[in-house]
C-alpha positions, 0 to 999 in steps of 0.5 A: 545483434543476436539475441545472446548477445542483446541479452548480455549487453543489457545485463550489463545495462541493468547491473550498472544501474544498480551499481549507481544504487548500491550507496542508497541500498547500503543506506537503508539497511540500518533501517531494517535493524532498528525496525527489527530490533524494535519487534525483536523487543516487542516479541520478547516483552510481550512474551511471544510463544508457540502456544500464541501460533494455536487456534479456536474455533466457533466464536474465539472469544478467548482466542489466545493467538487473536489477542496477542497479535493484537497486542503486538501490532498495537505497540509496533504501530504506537498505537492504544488498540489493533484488531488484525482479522482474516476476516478482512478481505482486503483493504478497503474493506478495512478502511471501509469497515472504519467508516462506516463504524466512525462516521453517523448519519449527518457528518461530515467526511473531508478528504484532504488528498482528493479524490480516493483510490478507485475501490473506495469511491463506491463505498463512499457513493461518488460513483455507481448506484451508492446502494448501501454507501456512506452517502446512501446512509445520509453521510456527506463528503466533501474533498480538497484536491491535492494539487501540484504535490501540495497541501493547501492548509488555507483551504483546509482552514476556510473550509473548516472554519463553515464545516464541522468536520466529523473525520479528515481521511487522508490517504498516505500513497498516490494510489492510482493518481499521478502524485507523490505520495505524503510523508509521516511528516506531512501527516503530522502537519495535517493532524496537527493543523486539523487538531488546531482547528478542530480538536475532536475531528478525526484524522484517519490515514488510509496506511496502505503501502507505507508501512515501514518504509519510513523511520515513523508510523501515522499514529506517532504523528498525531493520527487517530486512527489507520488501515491497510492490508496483510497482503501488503506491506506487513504480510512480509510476504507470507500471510495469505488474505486479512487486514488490520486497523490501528488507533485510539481504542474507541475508534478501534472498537466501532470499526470492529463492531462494524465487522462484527457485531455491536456488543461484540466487537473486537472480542471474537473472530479465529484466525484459522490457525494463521497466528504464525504466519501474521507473526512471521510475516510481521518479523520478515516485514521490515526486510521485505519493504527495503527489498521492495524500495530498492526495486523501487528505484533501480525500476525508476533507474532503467525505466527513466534511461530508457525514456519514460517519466516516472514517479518517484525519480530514483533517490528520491525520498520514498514514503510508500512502496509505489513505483510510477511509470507515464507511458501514454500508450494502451499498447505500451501498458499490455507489452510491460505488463505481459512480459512482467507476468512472463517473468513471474514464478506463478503463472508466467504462461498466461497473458494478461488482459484488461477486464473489469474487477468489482470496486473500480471505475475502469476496466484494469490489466494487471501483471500478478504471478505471485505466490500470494493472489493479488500480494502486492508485496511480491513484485506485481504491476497493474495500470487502470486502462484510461489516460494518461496509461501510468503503470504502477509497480509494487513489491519486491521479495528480491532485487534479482528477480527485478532484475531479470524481469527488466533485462527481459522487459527491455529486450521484448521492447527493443526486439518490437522496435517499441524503444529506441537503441539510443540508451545502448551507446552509453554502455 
């Protein structure tokens, strides 16, 4: 078979999966219209205009475009208080800025799910030299593994029951572990039962990847308190770097004293003229995280047809934008990841390489030709180099890019004798 003809045949391959898909597409475009309709609303309540997209400069105590976005992202999320800051680098450093705003030499954190993504572990202090972690400033950390897919609350009861809890963190996607990730549901019956037992802890949700993909945030379901980042999900793709925290004013205001400064705490910062961006980013979100899940599935579609495990399985109920491929094989992980980068609109001529990156326990390769460095919102895909070699794919702007992308994918795979042609005969 030449190569032309490879090519269309597998074209056909990858449209017949999306047809299969078209009804669970169809299903969620409702979804985009309620979360609109509700910025529309907040936009025009709040009464959103050109003069919140200008900047300040030097100190921005009075920043009118800070402290309307703020606002915004408050009610959009449910929450009493947001601080969206460029001055996040990223995530974690959000989720960290929370922590160690939160936490005080003597407590107690509990992390219910586990064992915390990779860049979290050296800001707690349970890997590397623990040089200025939590642990390092006297804070204690316990966790309870989150086994089989699911919540032991018996566990979660006796521990609590010896432990004085200062802060449950709970981390909404799998990260990097081979696990579904929670649901807004299953966040509400942690708090709720955390709450039971102990009315004062804090349950602090790590949101990263989850937002607006389902009809909830954390924070409805009895959260204190959320992070993630601007490059994900609520950038809508465009805004270039910053992250955001979310929850009870009080809470809010000691991580940002953290990022800041004690007596400064959310009351300054510029965002460097990016106010329209955020806010555009913000109204293009809800569209960008649909695109994204149904990535999502026709990538868990095509990939499982061709013989992997992967994780979600297509219609499945989705609670992040993480896509899951096992491939047990280092050469597998390189091949995908190169032909993704090939496919990419930026720098689809470099090859990609394992190399350590700071934050994480083992060296990482990565397929990132993005508009937006490192956007895990544009379609991009990443594997920490240790067993069992799982890919995990994220984002989307369009699903004829995805498309491409696989046709192109199965085609290097096939032409390197690195899957079989059994898949074929059901064309």
């Amino acid at each position: 078979m030449n190569h032309e003809n490879q090519l269309k045949i597998l074209e056909k391959f990858v449209l017949d999966k999306e047809k299969e898909l078209i009804p669970l597409f169809n299903s969620r475009s409702h979804s985009v219209y309620k979360k609109l309709k509700n910025i529309l609303d907040i936009f025009k309540e709040e009464r959103l205009s050109t003069a919140d997209f200008q900047t300040s400069t030097g100190l921005g105590c009075d920043d009118i475009s800070r402290i309307k976005i703020d606002q915004i992202f408050a009610r959009v999320l449910s929450a009493e208080k947001a601080a969206v800051r460029m001055q996040f680098v990223s995530g974690t450093h959000a989720i960290s800025s929370v922590l160690f705003g939160v936490l005080r030499p003597g407590d107690l954190m509990l992390s219910i799910t586990g064992r915390p993504y990779d860049t979290l572990e050296e800001v707690i202090g349970i890997r590397g030299q623990r040089n200025g972690s939590l642990i390092d400033f006297g804070v204690n950390y316990e966790q309870i593994e989150f086994r089989d897919n699911d919540l032991y609350f018996e566990e979660i009861e006796n521990f609590m029951r010896i432990n004085v809890c200062k802060l449950v963190f709970i981390q909404k996607s799998c990260g990097y572990s081979w696990r579904r990730s929670l649901t807004n549901n299953d966040i509400n019956r942690i708090c709720s039962f955390v709450h039971s037992q102990d009315p004062a802890c804090i349950c602090f949700v790590d949101n990263c990847y989850g937002e607006f993909v389902e009809d909830s945030e954390p924070l409805e379901n009895g959260a204190n308190i959320i992070a993630g980042s601007l490059i994900k999900n609520l950038g809508g793709t465009i805004v270039p770097t910053g992250g955001y925290i979310a929850g009870d004013k009080n809470l809010v205001e000691l991580a940002c004293s953290r990022l800041t400064a004690p007596g400064i705490g959310s009351n300054a910062g510029i965002n460097f003229g990016l106010g329209r961006l955020i806010l555009q980013g913000l109204f293009l979100s809800p569209q960008m995280v649909v695109q994204s899940l149904n990535c999502a599935d026709l990538i868990a579609s095509v990939f499982a047809s061709i013989g992997f495990k992967v994780l979600p399985e297509k219609h499945s109920y989705r609670s992040d934008t993480i896509q899951g491929i096992q491939l047990k094989d280092p050469v597998l992980v390189k091949k995908i990841l190169q032909s993704f980068q090939n496919s990419s609109p930026v720098d689809s001529f470099l090859n990609v390489a394992s190399s350590p990156m700071s934050g994480y326990a083992s060296n990482l390769i990565m397929s990132g030709g993005t508009f937006i460095d490192g956007s895990t919102s544009e379609f991009s895909a990443d594997s920490p180099l240790r067993e069992p070699y799982n890919i995990f794919i994220q984002g989307g702007t369009h699903i004829a890019h995805v498309k491409i992308a696989l046709i192109q994918l199965i085609s290097n795979l096939l032409e390197e004798n690195l899957i079989t042609r059994d898949f074929l005969s059901s064309i």
